[in-house]
C-alpha positions as CSV (number, residue, x, y, z in Angstrom):
1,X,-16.1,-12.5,-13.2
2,X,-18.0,-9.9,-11.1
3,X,-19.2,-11.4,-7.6
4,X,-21.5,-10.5,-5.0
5,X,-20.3,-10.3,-1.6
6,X,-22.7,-10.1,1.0
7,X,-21.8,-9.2,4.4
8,X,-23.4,-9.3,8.2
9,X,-21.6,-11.6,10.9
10,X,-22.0,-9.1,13.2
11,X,-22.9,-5.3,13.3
12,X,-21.9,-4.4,9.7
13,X,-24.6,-4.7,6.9
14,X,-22.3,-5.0,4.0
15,X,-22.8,-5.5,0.4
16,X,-20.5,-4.9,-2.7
17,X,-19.7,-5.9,-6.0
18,X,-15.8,-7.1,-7.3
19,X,-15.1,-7.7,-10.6
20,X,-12.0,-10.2,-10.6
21,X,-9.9,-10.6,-14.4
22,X,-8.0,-13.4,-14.4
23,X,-7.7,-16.4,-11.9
24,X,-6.6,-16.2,-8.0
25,X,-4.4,-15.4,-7.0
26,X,-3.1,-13.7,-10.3
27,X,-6.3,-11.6,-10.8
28,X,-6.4,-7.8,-11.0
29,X,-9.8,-6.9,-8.7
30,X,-12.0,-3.5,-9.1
31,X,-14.2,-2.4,-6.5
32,X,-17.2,-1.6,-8.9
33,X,-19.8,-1.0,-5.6
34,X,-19.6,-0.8,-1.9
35,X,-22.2,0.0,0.7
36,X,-21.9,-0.7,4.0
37,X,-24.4,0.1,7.2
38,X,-22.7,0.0,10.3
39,X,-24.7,-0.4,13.6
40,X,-22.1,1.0,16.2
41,X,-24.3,4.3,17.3
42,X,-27.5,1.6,17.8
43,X,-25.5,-1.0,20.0
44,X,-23.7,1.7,21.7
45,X,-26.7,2.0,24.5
46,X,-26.1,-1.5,25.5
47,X,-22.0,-1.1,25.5
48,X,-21.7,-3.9,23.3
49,X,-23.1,-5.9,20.2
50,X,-26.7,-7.3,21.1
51,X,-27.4,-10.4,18.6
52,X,-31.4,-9.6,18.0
53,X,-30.9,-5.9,17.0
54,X,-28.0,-7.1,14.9
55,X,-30.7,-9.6,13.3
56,X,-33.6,-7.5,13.4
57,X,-30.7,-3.7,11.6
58,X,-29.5,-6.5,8.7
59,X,-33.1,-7.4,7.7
60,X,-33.9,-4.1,7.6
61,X,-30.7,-2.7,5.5
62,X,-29.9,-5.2,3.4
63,X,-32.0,-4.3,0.4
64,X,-31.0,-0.7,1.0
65,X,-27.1,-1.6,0.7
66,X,-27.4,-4.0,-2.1
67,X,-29.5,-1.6,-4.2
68,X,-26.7,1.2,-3.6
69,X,-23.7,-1.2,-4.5
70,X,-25.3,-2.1,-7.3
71,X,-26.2,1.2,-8.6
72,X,-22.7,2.3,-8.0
73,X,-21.7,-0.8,-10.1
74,X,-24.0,0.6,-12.4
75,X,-25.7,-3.0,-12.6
76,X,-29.0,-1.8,-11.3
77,X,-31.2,-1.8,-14.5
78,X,-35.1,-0.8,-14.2
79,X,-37.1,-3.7,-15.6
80,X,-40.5,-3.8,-14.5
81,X,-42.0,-7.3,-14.0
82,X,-43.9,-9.6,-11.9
83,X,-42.6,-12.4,-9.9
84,X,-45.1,-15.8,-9.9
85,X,-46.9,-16.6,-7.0
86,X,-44.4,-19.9,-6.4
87,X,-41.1,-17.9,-6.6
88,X,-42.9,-15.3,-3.8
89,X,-43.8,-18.0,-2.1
90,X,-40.4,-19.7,-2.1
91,X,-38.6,-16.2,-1.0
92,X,-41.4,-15.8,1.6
93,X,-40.1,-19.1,3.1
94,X,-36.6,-18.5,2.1
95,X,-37.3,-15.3,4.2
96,X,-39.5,-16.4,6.9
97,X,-37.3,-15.4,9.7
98,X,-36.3,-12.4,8.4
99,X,-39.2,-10.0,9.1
100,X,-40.2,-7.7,6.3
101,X,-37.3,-8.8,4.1
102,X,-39.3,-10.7,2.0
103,X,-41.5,-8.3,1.1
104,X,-39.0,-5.7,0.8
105,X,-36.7,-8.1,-1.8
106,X,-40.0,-9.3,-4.0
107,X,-40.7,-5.0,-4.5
108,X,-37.0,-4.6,-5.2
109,X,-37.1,-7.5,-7.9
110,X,-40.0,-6.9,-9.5
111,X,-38.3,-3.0,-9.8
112,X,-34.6,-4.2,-11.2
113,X,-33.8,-6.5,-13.5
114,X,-31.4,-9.6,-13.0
115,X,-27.9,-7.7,-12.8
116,X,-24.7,-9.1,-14.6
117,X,-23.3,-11.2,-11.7
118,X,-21.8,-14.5,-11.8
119,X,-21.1,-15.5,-8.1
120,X,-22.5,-14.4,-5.0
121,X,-20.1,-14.6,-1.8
122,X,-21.5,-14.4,1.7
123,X,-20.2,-14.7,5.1
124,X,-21.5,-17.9,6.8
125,X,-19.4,-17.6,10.0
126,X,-17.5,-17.1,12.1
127,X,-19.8,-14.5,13.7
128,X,-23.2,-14.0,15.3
129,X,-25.5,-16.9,14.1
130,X,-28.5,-15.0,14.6
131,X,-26.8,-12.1,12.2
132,X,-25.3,-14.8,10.0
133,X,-28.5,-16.6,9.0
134,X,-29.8,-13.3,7.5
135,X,-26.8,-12.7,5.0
136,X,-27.2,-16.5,4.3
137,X,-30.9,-16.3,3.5
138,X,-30.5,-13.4,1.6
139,X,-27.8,-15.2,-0.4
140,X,-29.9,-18.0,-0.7
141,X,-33.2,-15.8,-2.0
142,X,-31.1,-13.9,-4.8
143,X,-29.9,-17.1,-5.9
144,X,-33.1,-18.9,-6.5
145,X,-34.5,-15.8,-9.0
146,X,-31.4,-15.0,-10.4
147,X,-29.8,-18.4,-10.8
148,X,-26.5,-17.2,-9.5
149,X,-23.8,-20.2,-7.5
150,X,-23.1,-19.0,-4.2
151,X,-19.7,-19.7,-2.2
152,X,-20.1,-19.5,1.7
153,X,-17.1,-17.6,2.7
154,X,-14.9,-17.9,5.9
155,X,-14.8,-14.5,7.4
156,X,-11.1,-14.8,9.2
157,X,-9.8,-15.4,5.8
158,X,-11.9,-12.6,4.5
159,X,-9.6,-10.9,6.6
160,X,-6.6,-12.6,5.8
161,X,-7.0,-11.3,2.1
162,X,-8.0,-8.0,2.9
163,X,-4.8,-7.3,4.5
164,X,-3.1,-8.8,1.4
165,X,-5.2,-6.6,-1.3
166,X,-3.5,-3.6,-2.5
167,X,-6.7,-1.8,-4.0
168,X,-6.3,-4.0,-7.3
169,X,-4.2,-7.2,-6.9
170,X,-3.4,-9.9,-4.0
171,X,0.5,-10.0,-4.1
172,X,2.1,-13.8,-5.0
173,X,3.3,-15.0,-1.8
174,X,5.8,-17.7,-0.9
175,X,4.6,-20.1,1.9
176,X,4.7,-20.8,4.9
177,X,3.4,-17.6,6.0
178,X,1.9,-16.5,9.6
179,X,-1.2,-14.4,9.9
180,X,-2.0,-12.7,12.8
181,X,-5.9,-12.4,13.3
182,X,-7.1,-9.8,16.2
183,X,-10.8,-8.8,16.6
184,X,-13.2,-8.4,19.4
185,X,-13.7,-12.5,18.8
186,X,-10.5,-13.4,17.9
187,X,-6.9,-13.8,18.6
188,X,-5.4,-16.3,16.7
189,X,-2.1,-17.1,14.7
190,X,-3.1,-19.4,11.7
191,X,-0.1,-21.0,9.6
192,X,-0.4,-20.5,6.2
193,X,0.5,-23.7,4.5
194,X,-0.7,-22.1,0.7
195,X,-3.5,-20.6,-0.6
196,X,-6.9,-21.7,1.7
197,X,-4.8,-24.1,3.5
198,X,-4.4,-22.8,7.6
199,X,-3.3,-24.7,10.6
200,X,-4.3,-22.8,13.6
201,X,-0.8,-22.7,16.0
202,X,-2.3,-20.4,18.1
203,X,-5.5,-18.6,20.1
204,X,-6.7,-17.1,23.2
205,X,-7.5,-19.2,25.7
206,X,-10.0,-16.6,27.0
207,X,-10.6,-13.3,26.3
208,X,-10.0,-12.0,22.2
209,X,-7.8,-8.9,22.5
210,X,-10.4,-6.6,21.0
211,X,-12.9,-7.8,23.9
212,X,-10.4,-7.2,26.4
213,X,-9.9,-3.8,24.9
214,X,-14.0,-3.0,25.4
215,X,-14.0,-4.2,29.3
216,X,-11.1,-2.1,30.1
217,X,-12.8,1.1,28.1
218,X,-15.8,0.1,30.4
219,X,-14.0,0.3,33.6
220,X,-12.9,3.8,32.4
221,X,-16.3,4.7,31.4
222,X,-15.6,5.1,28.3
223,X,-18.0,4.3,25.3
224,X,-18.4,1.6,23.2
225,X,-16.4,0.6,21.2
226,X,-13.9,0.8,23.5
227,X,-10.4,-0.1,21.4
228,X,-10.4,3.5,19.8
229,X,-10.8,5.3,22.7
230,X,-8.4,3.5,24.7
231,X,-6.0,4.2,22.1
232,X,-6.9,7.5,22.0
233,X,-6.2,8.6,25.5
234,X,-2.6,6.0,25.5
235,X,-1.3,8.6,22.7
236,X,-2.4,11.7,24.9
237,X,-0.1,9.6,27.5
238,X,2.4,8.9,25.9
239,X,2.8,12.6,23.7
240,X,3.1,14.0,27.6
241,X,5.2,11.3,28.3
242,X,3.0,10.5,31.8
243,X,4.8,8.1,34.0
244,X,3.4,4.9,34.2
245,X,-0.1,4.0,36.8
246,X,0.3,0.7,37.2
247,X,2.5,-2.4,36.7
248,X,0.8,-4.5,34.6
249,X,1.6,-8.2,33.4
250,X,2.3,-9.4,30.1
251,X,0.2,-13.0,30.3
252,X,2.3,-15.9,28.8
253,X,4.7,-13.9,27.6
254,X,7.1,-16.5,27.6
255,X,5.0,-19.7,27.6
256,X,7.2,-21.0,24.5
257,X,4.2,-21.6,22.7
258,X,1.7,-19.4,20.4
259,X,-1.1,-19.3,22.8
260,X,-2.7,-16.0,24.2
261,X,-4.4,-15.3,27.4
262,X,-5.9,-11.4,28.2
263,X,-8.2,-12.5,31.2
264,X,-5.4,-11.7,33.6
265,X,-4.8,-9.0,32.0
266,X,-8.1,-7.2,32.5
267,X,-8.4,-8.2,35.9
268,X,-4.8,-6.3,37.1
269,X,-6.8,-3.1,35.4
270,X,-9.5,-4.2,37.6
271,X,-7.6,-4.2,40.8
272,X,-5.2,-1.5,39.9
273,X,-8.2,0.9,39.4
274,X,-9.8,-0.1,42.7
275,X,-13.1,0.9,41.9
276,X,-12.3,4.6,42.1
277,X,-13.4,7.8,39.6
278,X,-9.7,8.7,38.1
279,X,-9.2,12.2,37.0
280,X,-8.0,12.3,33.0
281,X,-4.4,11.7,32.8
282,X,-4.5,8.9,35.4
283,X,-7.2,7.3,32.7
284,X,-4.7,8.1,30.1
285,X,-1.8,6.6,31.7
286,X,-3.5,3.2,32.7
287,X,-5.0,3.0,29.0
288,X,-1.3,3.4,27.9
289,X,-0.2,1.2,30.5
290,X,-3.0,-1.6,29.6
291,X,-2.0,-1.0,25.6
292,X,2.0,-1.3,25.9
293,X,1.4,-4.8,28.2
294,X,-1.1,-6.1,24.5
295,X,1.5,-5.0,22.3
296,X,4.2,-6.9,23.9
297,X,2.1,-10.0,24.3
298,X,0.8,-9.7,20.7
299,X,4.8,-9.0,19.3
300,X,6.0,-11.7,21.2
301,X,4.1,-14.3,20.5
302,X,3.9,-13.6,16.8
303,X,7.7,-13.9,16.6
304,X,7.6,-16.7,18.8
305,X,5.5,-18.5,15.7
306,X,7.8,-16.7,13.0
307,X,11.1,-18.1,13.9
308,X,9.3,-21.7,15.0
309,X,8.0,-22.1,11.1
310,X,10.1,-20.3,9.2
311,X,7.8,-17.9,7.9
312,X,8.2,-15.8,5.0
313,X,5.3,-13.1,5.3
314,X,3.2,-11.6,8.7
315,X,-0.4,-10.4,7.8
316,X,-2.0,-8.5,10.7
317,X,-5.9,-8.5,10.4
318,X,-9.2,-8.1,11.8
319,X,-10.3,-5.1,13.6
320,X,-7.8,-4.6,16.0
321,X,-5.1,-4.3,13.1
322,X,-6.2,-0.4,13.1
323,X,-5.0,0.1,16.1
324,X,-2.3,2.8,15.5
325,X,0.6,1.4,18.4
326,X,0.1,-2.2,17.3
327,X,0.9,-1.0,13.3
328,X,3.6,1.1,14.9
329,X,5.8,-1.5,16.7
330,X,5.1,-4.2,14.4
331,X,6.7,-2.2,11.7
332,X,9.4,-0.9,13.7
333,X,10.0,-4.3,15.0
334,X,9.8,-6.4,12.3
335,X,11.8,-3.6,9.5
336,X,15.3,-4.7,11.4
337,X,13.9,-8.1,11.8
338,X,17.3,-10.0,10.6
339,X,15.5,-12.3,8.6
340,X,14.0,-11.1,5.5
341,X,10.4,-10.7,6.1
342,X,7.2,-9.0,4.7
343,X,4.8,-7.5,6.7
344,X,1.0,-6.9,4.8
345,X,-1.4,-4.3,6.9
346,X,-4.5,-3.8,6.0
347,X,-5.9,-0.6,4.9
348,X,-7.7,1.1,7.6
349,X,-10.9,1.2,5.9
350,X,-10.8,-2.6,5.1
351,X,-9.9,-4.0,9.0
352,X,-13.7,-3.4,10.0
353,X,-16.1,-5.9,8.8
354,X,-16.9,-5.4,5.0
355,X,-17.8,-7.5,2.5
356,X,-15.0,-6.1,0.2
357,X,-13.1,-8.6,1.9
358,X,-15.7,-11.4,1.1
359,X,-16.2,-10.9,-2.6
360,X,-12.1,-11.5,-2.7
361,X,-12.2,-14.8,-1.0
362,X,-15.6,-15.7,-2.8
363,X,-13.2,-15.1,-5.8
364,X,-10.3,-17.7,-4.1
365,X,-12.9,-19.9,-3.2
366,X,-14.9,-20.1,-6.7
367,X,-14.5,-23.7,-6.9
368,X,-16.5,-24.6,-4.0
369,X,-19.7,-22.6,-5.1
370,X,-23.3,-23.7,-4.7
371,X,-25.7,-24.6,-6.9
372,X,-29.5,-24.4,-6.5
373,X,-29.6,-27.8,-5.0
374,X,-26.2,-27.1,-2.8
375,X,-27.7,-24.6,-1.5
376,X,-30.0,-26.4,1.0
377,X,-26.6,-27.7,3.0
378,X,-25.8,-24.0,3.5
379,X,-25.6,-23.0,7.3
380,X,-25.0,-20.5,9.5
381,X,-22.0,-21.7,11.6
382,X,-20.7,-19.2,14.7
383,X,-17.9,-20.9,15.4
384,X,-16.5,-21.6,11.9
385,X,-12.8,-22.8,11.7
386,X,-10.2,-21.3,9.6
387,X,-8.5,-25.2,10.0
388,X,-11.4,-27.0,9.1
389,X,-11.7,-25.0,5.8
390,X,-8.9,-26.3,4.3
């Protein structure tokens, strides 16, 4: 099976092309195309994501990313040929919101011929709704000329399974298993009952970590995105080995429960900085300061939910899963954890948005694909569940 997976929940433009041999989660997976547009240096003027240039970048790229993922796949085969007015007319209302995507996909179809695909995956949330629609129209529009099923894909549990992919196979795991999912929109420990069955045991109850991460970079002046610089100036304080700026709490560290709170966290930066210029190793000692009091927090809690449910495996994922200090002390931590545990990272180059990570769960998911007349209950949902998936 070769699938699709189509990308763009927030300021990613993603496309690629996985073909799976055999069934999930017993499949051996190969990477035939990836292309991937990322939008950081445009939403770095506004110090954060800004939904309409996210819209307005996707509409413009996607064509562009899926015509290099499919030439990489070598799947992109010239065939000249004219579409009917009534299939233009359908991708032009397919499209309508899209500006200049319909336009752009009619010239790229009438170009290529139908490529040897048999499922297209796309992202229908959680995410921006604005981005989200124009992945799911696109979806939508290569489906109705090339007859293809789609399979609207969760994008937390495209993270799950990223983290769990080794560059060719998904490894068999026993159950129950915890995953901890950290991004600049979530912080959440799912339960992982089986394969695309969750039970959500814990979340923040305000800020997501990677969002607390960007505010504090902002009170630094630091540019967005913030989680990599703060990191970066925590390991200049801690390779001097800079004594700590402030004392800085560790927000229901010992609530006896898997929920998260980083709020209070944020604000003690707030108040410890006082509104003042600090020269460079002050900055670098608050930033480690603000990233030891996360770590514990995020360590805590996750073993807090490992010893309550008996869990065989941890999988760290979303963005935040790069960070290098949270990698560090959860595999310190956790490789003289006295139960037998196994913790699954991500590769660094798969904890950003991709849609790597969709084609795979597309590919779990296969069952629940659409055909032309599903199609019309597909929707963009922001706020989409990893619980009510499954």
């Amino acid at each position: 099976m070769r699938i699709l997976g189509i990308e763009t929940s927030c300021d990613e433009t993603a496309v690629s092309v996985v073909k799976a041999t055999g069934d999930f989660p017993n499949a051996t997976y190969t990477i035939l195309g990836d292309a991937l547009f990322s939008q950081v240096d445009i939403h770095r003027e506004y110090g954060g994501v800004f939904p309409a240039v996210a819209k307005r970048e996707h509409a413009k790229t996607l064509v562009t990313m899926l015509g290099h993922a499919l030439s990489e796949a070598g799947l992109q085969k010239a065939h000249e040929t004219t579409l009917s007015e009534a299939v233009q007319a359908a991708l032009s209302d397919i499209l309508s919101h899209e500006s200049g995507l319909a336009e752009e996909l009619i010239t790229f179809l009438e170009k290529y011929a139908r490529p040897n695909v048999d499922l297209i995956a796309v992202t229908s949330g959680p995410g921006l709704e604005p981005a989200l629609w124009v992945g799911i129209n696109f979806a939508r529009a290569l489906a109705r000329v090339w007859d293809i099923p789609v399979v609207p894909v969760n994008h937390m549990e495209g993270h799950v399974l990223s983290s769990l992919f080794d560059g060719s196979t998904i490894p068999n795991l026993t159950f129950p298993s915890i995953a901890l999912l950290i991004s600049g929109g979530h912080t959440e420990l799912a339960l992982m009952h089986d394969w695309t069955t969750y039970e959500l045991v814990g979340q923040t109850r305000d800020d997501a970590v990677g969002e607390a991460f960007d505010k504090v970079a902002r009170m630094l002046g630091l540019p967005y995105p913030g989680g990599p610089e703060i990191s970066r100036l925590a390991r200049e304080a801690r390779e001097a080995n800079l004594p700590p700026f402030a004392t800085l709490p560790r927000p229901m560290i010992d609530s006896g429960d898997a929920d998260f709170s980083f709020s209070g966290l944020k604000t003690a930066v707030k108040y410890a900085l006082k509104e003042r210029t600090l020269p460079h190793d002050e900055r670098c000692r608050i930033a480690r300061d603000f990233e030891d009091a996360v770590v514990d927090v995020l360590y805590k809690k996750t073993l807090w939910a490992i010893e309550e449910y008996g869990a065989a495996n941890l999988i760290l994922g979303g963005g935040v899963s790069a960070n290098d200090r949270i990698r560090e002390v959860f595999t310190e931590k956790f490789a003289t954890y006295q139960v037998s545990l196994n913790l699954y990272l991500p590769n660094k180059k798969l904890t950003t948005d991709n849609s790597i990570m969709i084609a795979l769960t597309g590919h779990a998911r296969s069952r629940e694909a659409l055909d032309e007349t599903g199609l019309a209950t597909l929707r963009a949902d922001g706020n989409r569940s990893l619980t009510h998936d499954s």
